[in-house]
VOPABA-809659 format. One line per field, with one value per atom (N, C-alpha, C, CB): atom name; x negated, y, z negated. Coordinates in steps of 0.05 Angstrom, whole numbers, plus 5000, padded with zeros to 4 digits. Atoms other than C-alpha are relative to their C-alpha. Glycine has a CB too. Layout:
<atoms>
atom <- c(CA,...)
c1 <- c(X,...)
c2 <- c(Y,...)
c3 <- c(Z,...)
</atoms>
This chain:
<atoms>
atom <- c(N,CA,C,CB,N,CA,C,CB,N,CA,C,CB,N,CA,C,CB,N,CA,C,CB,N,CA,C,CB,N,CA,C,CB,N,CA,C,CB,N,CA,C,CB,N,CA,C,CB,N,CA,C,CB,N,CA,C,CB,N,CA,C,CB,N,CA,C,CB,N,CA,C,CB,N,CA,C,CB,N,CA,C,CB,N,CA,C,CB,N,CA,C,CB,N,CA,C,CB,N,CA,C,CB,N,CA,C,CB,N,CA,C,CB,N,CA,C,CB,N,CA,C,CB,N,CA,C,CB,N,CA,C,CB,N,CA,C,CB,N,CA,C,CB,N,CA,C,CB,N,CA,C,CB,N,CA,C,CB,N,CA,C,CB,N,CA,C,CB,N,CA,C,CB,N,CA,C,CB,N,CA,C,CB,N,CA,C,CB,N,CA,C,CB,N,CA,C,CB,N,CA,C,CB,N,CA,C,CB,N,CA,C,CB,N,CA,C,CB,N,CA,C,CB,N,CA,C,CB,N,CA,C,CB,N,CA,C,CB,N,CA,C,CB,N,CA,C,CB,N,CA,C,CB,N,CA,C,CB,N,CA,C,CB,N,CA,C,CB,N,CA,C,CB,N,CA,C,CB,N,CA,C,CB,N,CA,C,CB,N,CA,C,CB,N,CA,C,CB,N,CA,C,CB,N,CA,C,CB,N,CA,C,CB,N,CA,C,CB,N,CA,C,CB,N,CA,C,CB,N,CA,C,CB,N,CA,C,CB,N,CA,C,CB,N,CA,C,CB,N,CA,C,CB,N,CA,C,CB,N,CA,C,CB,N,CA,C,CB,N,CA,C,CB,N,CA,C,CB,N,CA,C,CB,N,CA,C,CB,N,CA,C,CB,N,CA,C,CB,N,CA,C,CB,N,CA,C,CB,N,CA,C,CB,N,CA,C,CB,N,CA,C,CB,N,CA,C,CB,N,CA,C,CB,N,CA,C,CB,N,CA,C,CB,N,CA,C,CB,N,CA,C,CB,N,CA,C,CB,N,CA,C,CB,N,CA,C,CB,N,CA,C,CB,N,CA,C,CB,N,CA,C,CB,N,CA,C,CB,N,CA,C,CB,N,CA,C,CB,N,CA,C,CB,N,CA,C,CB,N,CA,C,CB,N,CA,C,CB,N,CA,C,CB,N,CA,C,CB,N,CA,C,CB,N,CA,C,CB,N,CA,C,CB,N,CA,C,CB,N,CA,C,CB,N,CA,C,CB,N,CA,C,CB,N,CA,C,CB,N,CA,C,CB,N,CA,C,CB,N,CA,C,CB,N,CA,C,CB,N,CA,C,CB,N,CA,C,CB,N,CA,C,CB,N,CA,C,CB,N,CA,C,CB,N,CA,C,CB,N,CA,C,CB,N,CA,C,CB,N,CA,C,CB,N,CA,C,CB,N,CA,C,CB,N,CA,C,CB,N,CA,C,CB,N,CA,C,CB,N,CA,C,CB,N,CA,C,CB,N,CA,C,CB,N,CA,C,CB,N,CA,C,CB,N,CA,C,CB,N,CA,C,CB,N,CA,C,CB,N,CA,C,CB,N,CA,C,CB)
c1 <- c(5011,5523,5016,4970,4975,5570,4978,5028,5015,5543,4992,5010,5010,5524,4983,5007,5020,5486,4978,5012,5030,5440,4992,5014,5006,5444,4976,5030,5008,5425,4967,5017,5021,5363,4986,5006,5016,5342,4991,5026,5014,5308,4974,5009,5040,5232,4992,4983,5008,5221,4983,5024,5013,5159,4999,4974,4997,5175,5030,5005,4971,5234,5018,4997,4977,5267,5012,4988,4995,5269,5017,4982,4983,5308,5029,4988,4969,5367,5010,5002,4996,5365,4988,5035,5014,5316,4973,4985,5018,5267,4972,5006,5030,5192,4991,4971,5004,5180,5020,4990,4984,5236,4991,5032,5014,5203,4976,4989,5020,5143,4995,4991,4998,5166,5008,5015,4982,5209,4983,5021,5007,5153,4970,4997,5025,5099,5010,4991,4992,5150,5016,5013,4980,5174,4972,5012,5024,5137,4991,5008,5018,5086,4982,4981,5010,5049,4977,5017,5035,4967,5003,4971,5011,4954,4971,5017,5029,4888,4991,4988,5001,4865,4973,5018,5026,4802,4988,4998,5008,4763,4994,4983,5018,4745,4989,5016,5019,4691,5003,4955,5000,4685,4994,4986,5023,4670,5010,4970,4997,4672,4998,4970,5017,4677,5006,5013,5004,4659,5003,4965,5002,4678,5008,4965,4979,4728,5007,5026,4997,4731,5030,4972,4975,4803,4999,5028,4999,4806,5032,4985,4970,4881,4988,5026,4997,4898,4995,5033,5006,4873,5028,4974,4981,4946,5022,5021,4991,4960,5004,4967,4998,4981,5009,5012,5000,5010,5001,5020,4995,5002,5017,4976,4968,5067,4990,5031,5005,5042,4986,5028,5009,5017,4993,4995,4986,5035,4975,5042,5019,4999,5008,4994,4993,5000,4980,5009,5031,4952,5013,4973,4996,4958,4981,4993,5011,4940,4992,5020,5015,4899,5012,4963,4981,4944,5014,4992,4982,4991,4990,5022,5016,4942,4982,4987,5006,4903,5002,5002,4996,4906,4979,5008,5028,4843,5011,4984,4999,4832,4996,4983,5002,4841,5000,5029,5008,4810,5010,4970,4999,4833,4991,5015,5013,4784,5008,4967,4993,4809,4988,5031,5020,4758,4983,5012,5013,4720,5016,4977,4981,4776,5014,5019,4986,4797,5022,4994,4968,4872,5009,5020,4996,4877,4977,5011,5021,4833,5006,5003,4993,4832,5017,4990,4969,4901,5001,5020,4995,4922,5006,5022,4996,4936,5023,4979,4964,5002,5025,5009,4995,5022,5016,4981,5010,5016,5013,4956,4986,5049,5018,5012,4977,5106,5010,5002,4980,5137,5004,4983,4993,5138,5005,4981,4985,5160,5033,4988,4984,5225,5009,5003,4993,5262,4998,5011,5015,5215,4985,4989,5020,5175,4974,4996,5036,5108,5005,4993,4996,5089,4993,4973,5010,5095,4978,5022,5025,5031,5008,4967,4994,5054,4968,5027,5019,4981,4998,4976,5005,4962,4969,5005,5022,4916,4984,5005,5012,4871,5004,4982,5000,4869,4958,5022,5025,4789,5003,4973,5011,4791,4982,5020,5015,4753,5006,4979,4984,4790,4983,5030,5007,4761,5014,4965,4983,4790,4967,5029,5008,4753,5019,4995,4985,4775,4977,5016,5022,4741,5021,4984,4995,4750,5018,5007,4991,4770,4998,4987,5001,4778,4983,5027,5009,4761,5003,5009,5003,4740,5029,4973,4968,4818,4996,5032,5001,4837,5029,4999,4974,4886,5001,4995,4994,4926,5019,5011,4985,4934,5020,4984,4984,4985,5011,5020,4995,4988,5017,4976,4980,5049,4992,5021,5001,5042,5013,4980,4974,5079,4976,5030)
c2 <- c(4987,5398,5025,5007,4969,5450,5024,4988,4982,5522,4995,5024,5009,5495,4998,4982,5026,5442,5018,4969,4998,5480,5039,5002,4978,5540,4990,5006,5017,5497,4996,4972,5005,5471,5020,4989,4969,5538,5011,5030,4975,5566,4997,5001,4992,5592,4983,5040,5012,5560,4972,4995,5025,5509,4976,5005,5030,5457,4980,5012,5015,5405,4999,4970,5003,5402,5025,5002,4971,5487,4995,5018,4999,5466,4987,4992,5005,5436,5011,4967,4982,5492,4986,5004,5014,5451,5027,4953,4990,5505,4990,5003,5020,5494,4989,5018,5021,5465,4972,5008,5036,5414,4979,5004,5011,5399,4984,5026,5011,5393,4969,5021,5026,5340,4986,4998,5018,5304,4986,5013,5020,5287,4986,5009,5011,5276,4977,5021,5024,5225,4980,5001,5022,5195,4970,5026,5030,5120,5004,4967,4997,5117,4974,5021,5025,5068,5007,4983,5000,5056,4974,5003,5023,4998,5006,4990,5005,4974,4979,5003,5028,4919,4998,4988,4996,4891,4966,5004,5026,4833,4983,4999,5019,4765,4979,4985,5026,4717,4973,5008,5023,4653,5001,4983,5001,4640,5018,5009,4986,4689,5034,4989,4963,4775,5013,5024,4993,4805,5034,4988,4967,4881,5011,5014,4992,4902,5030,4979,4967,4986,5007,5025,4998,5000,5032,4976,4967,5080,5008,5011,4986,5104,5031,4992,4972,5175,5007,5010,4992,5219,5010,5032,4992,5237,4973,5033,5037,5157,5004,4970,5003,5162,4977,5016,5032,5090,4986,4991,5012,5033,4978,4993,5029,4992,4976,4996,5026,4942,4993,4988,5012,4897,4982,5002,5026,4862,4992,5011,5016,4820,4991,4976,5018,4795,4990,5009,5008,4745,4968,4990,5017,4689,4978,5010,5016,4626,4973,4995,5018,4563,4976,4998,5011,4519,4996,4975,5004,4503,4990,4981,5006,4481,5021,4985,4982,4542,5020,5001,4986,4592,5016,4982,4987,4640,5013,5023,4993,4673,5031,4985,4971,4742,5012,5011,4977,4789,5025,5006,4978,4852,5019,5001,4973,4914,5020,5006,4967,4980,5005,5008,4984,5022,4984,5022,5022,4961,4983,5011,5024,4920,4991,5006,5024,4860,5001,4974,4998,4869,4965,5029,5038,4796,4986,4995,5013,4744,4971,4997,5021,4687,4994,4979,5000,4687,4995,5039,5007,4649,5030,4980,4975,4706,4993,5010,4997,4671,5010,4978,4986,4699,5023,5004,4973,4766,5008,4998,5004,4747,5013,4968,4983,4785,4975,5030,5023,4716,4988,4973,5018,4689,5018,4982,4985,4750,5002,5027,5009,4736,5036,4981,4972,4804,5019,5004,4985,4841,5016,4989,4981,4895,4991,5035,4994,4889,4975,5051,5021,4836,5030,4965,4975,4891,5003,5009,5002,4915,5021,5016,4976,4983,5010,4997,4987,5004,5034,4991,4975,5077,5008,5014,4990,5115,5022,5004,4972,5180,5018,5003,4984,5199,5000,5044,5010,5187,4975,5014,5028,5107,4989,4981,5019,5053,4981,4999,5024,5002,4986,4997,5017,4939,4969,4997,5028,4866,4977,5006,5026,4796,4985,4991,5017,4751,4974,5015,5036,4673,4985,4973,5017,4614,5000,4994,4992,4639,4971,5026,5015,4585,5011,4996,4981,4617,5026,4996,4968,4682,5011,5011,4994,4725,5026,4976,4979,4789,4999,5013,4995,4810,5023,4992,4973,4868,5000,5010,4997,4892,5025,4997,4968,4950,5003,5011,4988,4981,5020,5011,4986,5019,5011,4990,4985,5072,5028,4998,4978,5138,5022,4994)
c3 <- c(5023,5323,4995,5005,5011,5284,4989,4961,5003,5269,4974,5005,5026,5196,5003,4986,4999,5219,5014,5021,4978,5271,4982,5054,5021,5208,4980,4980,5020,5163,5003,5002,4982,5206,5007,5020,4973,5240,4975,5028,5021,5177,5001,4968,4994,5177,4979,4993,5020,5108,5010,4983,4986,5119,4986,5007,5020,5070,5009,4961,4996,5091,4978,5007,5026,5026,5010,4962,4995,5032,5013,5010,4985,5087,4995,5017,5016,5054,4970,4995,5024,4999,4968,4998,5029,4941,5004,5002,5008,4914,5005,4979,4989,4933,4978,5013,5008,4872,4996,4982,4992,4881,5022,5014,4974,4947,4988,5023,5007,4924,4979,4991,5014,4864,5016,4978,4982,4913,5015,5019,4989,4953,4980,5033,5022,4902,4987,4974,4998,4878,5025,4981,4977,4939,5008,5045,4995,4962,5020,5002,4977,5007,5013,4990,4993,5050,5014,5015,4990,5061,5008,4974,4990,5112,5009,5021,4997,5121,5008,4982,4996,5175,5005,5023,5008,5158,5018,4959,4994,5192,4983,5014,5013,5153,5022,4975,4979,5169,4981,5005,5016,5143,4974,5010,5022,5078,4983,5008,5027,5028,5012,4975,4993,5038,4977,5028,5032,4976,5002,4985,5010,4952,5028,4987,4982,5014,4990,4997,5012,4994,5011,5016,4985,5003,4990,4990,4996,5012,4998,5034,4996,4987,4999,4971,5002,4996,4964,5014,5038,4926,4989,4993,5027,4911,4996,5008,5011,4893,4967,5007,5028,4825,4987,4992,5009,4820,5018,4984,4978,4866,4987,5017,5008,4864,5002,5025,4993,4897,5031,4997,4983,4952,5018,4997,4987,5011,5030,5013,4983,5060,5027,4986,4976,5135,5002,5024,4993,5154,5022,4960,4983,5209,4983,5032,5016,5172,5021,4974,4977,5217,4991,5001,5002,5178,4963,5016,5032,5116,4977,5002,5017,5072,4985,5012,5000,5084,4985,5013,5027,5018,4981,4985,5008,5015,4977,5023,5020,4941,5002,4986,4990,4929,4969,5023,5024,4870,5003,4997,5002,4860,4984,4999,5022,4816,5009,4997,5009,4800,4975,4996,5012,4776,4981,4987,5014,4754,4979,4986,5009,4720,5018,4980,4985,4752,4996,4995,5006,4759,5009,5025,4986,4806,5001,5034,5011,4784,5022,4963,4975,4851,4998,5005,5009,4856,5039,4978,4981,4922,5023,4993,4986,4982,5012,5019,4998,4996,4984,5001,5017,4942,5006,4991,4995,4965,5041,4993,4963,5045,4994,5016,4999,5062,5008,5019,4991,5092,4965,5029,5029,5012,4989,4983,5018,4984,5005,5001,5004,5007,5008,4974,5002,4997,4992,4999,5007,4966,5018,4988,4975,4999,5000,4995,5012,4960,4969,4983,5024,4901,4982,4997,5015,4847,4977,4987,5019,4811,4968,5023,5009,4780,4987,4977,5017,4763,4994,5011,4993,4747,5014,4974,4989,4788,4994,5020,5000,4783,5011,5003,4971,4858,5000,4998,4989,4853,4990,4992,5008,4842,5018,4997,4989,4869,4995,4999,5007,4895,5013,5008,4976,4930,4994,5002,4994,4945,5007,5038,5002,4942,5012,4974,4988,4992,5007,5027,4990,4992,5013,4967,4996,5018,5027,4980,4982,5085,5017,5009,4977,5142,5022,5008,4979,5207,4998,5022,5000,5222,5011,5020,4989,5227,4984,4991,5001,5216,4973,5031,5029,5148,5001,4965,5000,5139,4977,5027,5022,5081,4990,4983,5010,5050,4981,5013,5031,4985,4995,4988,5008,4964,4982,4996,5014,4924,5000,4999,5002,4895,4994,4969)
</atoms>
């Protein structure tokens, strides 16, 4: 490490940007737009679980999108998945393979781009479950 580098670094300023010479409000935009990630692993039971409350952080202002892991009991297997924000149905039973990170291929997230508030109310509809398994879901957002 050269005297720059451990210059550079060694300053009191409590913001990380501050620390590579961006003004606190550069900081502050920089991370208000930078992407962010809410996982959330939720149990299902058989059958049907209705209105799933998914809690993002209040400074969500758009959620990109939303990707899925779920261990499936076999290849046939293809539970339905609703999505409401703030009482509009954004996904209307829309397969949850869909929504896998193994079928998105090289995508991060299936992209939604909705806008947020920072008070919404999100929740998820998941039927047609097989056996009781556990899904984990994670919503990208900026």
């Amino acid at each position: 490490m050269n005297l720059t580098t451990e210059k550079r670094y060694a300053s009191a300023n409590g913001f990380p940007g501050e620390q590579i010479g961006m003004s606190l409000n550069q900081s502050k935009d920089a991370y208000r737009l930078s992407r962010k990630l809410y996982g959330q692993q939720v149990n299902l039971q058989s059958g049907g679980n209705p209105e799933i409350d998914i809690n993002l952080p209040k400074d969500g202002r758009l959620l990109l999108g939303l990707s899925i892991y779920l261990n499936y009991d076999n290849a046939a297997e293809n539970p339905t998945l609703n999505l409401n924000v703030n009482n509009t149905k954004f996904i209307n039973s829309t397969g949850v393979r869909a929504f896998d990170v193994e079928n998105l291929r090289e995508a991060m997230y299936y992209p939604l781009n909705l806008p947020l508030s920072g008070n919404d109310q999100i929740t998820i509809d998941i039927n047609a479950v097989g056996n009781a398994k556990v899904i984990n879901l994670n919503f990208h957002y900026q």
